[in-house]
C-alpha positions in Angstrom: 4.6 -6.4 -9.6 4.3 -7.4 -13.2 5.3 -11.1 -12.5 2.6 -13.5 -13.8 2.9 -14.9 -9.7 1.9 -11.3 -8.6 -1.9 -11.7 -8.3 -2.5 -8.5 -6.3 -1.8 -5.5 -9.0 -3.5 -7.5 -11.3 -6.8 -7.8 -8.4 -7.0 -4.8 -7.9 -6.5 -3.1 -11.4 -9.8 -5.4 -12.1 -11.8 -3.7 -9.1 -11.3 -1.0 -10.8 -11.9 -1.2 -14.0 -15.2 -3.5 -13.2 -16.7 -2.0 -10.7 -15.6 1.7 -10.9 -19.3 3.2 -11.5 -20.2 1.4 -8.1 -17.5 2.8 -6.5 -18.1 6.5 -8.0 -22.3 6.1 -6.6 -20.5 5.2 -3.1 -18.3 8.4 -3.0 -20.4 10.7 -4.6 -23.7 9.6 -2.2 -26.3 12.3 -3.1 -24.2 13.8 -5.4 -21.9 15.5 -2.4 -18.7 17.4 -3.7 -15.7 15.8 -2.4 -12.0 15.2 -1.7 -10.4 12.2 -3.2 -7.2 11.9 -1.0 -4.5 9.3 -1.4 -2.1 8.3 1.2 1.3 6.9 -1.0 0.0 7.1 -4.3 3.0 6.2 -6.5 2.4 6.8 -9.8 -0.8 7.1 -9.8 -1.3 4.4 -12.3 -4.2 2.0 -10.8 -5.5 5.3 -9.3 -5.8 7.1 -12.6 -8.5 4.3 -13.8 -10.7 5.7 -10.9 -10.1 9.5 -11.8 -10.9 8.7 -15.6 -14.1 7.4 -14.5 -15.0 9.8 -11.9 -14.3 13.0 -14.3 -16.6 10.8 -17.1 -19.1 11.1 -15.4 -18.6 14.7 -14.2 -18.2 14.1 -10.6 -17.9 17.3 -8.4 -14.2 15.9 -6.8 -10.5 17.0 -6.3 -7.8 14.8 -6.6 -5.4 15.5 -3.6 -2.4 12.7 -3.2 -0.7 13.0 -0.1 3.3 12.5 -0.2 6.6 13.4 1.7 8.2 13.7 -1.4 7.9 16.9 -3.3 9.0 15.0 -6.5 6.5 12.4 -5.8 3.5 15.3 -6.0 5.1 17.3 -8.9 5.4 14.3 -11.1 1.7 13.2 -10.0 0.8 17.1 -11.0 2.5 17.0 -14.1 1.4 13.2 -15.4 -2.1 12.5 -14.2 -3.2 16.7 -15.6 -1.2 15.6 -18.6 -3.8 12.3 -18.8 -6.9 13.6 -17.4 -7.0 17.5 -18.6 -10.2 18.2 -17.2 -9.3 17.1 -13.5 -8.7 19.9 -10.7 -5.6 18.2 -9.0 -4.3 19.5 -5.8 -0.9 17.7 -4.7 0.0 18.1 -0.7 3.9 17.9 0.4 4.1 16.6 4.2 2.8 14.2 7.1 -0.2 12.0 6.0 -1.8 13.0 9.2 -0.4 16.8 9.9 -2.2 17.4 6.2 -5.5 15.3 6.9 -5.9 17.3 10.4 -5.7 21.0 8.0 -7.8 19.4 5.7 -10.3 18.7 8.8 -10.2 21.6 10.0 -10.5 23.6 7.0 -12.6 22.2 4.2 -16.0 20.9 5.5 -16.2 18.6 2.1 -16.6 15.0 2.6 -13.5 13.0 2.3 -12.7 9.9 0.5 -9.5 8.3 1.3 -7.4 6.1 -0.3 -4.9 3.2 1.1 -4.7 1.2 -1.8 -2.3 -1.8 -3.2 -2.6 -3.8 0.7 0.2 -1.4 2.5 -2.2 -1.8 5.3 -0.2 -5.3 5.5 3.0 -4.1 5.8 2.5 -3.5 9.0 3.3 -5.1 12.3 0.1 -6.4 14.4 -1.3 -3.7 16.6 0.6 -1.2 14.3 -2.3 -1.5 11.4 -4.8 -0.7 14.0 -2.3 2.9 15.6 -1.9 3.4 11.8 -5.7 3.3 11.3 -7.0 5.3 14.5 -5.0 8.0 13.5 -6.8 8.2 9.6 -10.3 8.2 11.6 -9.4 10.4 14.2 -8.5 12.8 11.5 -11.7 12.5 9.8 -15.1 13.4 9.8 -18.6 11.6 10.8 -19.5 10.5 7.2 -16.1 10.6 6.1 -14.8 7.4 3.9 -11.8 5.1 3.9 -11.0 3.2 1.0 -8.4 0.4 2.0 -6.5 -2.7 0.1 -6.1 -6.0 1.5 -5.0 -9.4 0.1 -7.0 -11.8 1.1 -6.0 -15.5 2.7 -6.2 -18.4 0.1 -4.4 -20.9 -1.1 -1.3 -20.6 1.1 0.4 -22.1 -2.5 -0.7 -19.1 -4.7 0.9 -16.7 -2.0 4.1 -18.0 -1.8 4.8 -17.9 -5.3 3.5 -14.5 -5.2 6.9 -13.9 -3.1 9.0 -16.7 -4.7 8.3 -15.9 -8.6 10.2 -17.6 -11.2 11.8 -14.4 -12.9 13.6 -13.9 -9.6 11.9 -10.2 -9.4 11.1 -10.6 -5.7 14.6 -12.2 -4.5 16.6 -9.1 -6.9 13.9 -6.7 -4.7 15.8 -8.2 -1.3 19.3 -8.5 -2.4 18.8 -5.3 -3.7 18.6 -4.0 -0.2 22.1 -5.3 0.6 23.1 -3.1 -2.7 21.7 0.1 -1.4 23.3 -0.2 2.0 27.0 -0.4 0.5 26.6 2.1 -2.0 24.6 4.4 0.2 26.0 3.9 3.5 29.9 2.1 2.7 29.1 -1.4 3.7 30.7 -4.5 2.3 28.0 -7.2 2.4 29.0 -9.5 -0.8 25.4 -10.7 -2.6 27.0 -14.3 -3.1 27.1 -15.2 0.2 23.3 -14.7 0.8 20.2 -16.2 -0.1 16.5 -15.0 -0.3 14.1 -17.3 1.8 10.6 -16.0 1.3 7.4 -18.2 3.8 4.1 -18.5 4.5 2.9 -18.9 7.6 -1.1 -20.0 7.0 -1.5 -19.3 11.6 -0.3 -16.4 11.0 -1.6 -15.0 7.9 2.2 -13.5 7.2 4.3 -13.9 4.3 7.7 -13.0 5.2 11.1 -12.6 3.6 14.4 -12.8 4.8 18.1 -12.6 3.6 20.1 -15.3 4.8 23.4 -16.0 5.4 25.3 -18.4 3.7 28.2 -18.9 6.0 30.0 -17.4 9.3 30.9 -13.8 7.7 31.3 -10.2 8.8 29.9 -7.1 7.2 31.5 -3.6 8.4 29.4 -0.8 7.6 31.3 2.5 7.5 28.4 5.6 7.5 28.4 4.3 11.3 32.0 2.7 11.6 31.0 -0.6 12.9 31.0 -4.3 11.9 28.3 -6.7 12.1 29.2 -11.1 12.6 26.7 -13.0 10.8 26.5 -16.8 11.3 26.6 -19.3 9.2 22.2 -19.7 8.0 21.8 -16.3 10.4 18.5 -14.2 9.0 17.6 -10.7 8.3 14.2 -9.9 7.7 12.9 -7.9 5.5 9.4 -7.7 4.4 6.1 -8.6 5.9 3.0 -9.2 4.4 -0.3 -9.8 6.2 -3.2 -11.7 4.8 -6.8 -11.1 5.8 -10.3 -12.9 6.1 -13.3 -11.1 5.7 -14.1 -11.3 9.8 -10.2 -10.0 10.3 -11.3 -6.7 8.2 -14.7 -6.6 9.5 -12.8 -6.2 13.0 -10.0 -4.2 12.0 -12.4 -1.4 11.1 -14.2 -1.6 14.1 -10.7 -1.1 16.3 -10.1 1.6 14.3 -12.7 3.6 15.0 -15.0 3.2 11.3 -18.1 1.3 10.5 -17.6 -1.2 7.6 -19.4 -0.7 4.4 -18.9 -2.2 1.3 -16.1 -5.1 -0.1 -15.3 -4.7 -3.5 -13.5 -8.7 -4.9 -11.9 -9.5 -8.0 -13.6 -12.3 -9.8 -11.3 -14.9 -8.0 -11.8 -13.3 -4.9 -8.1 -12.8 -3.9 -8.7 -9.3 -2.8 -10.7 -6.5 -1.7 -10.6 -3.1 -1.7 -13.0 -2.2 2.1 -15.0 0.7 2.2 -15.3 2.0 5.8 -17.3 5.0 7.1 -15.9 7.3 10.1 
């Protein structure tokens, strides 16, 4: 994420930064209290610009990231209090949409939502939309969605983005063939694959695959079986979809939420949508 080919940490980090008053006038409308919830937050780095901001200017808000991972929450707990001292926190362990139905039912606050860093694009087609449904049918009428999405461009700059010149992105893939044999027993050999990142400008994807160097065989042993690979055979492994403005415009109204407000970097290779339930 740090590669200098990597445009979309760097995007959205400047949304942030630049236009974080804008966005802390959109969530607070009317000076409402609220609930800033974040679906996959990580480490809360680019999020913490946002908090810093928002507890500046002494917005009435609670921080609640949303994670399976109990380790996940506590280390948010422990690192973003540790930052921001003056910030109620409230971490929730469990299902994004099991925890967003209690907090429906429950806490009559407005919610603000956040899908950040394009995940949205990780996706299948159709998927993004199910995915989506589900956040507004979980919501309330006035409710927000903030969502990440790269944005289509010169088909050049996105490929590099997924072919960088450190290597970081073909080490990310191979390093799935790693995992698998010290997690599950396999015996797939690095040096007889290659990473093949594209960009398909139809459909708006970049993909990845690992491909196969020659006629081989991998035997996996957490499930005692053996897999033939032929000689330039694929596996894919990532997906990233690209959007135009019209594609977002749409996807919100599929979802079920009324579009409100696109925050762009200055080179306008990403957005971060506002939607309203």
């Amino acid at each position: 994420m740090a590669s200098p080919e990597y445009y979309l940490t760097r995007s959205e980090f400047e949304i942030f930064n630049s236009q974080s008053e804008k966005i802390a006038g959109i969530f607070s409308d009317q000076n409402k209290t609220f609930e800033l919830i974040e679906l996959g937050a990580g480490d809360g780095t680019k999020t913490k610009v946002l908090l810093q901001n928002f507890v500046k200017k002494d917005l009435d808000f609670t921080y609640m990231p949303i994670d399976i991972s109990k380790h996940v929450i506590a280390y948010l707990e422990k690192h973003v209090k540790k930052d921001i001292p003056n910030i109620r926190i409230k971490g929730i362990v469990g299902d994004y949409f099991e925890k967003l139905h209690d907090l429906q039912m429950n806490d009559k606050n407005r919610k603000v939502v956040l899908f950040l860093g394009s995940n949205i694009g990780n996706f299948k087609k159709g998927k993004d939309v199910e995915f989506l449904r589900l956040i507004a049918k979980n919501l309330n009428k006035g409710d927000l969605l903030m969502i990440g999405f790269d944005l289509v461009k010169d088909p050049n700059i996105i490929r590099r983005a997924y072919n960088d010149s450190q290597g970081a992105t073909r080490e990310f893939n191979l390093n799935l063939l790693d995992r698998i044999n010290e997690e599950l027993g396999a015996n797939f050999q690095r040096e007889n694959f290659l990473h093949y990142p594209i960009y398909d400008p139809v459909e708006k994807q970049a993909r990845s695959y690992i491909v196969s160097k020659k006629d081989q065989e991998v035997f996996i042993e957490a499930i005692d079986r053996s897999y033939p690979f032929k000689a330039w055979e694929f596996i894919h492994t990532e997906i990233s979809q690209k959007y135009s403005k019209e594609d977002i415009e749409h996807l919100a109204s599929a979802s079920g939420f009324s579009h409100k407000e696109f925050l762009f970097d200055c080179k306008h290779y990403y957005t971060d949508a506002i939607w309203e339930k």
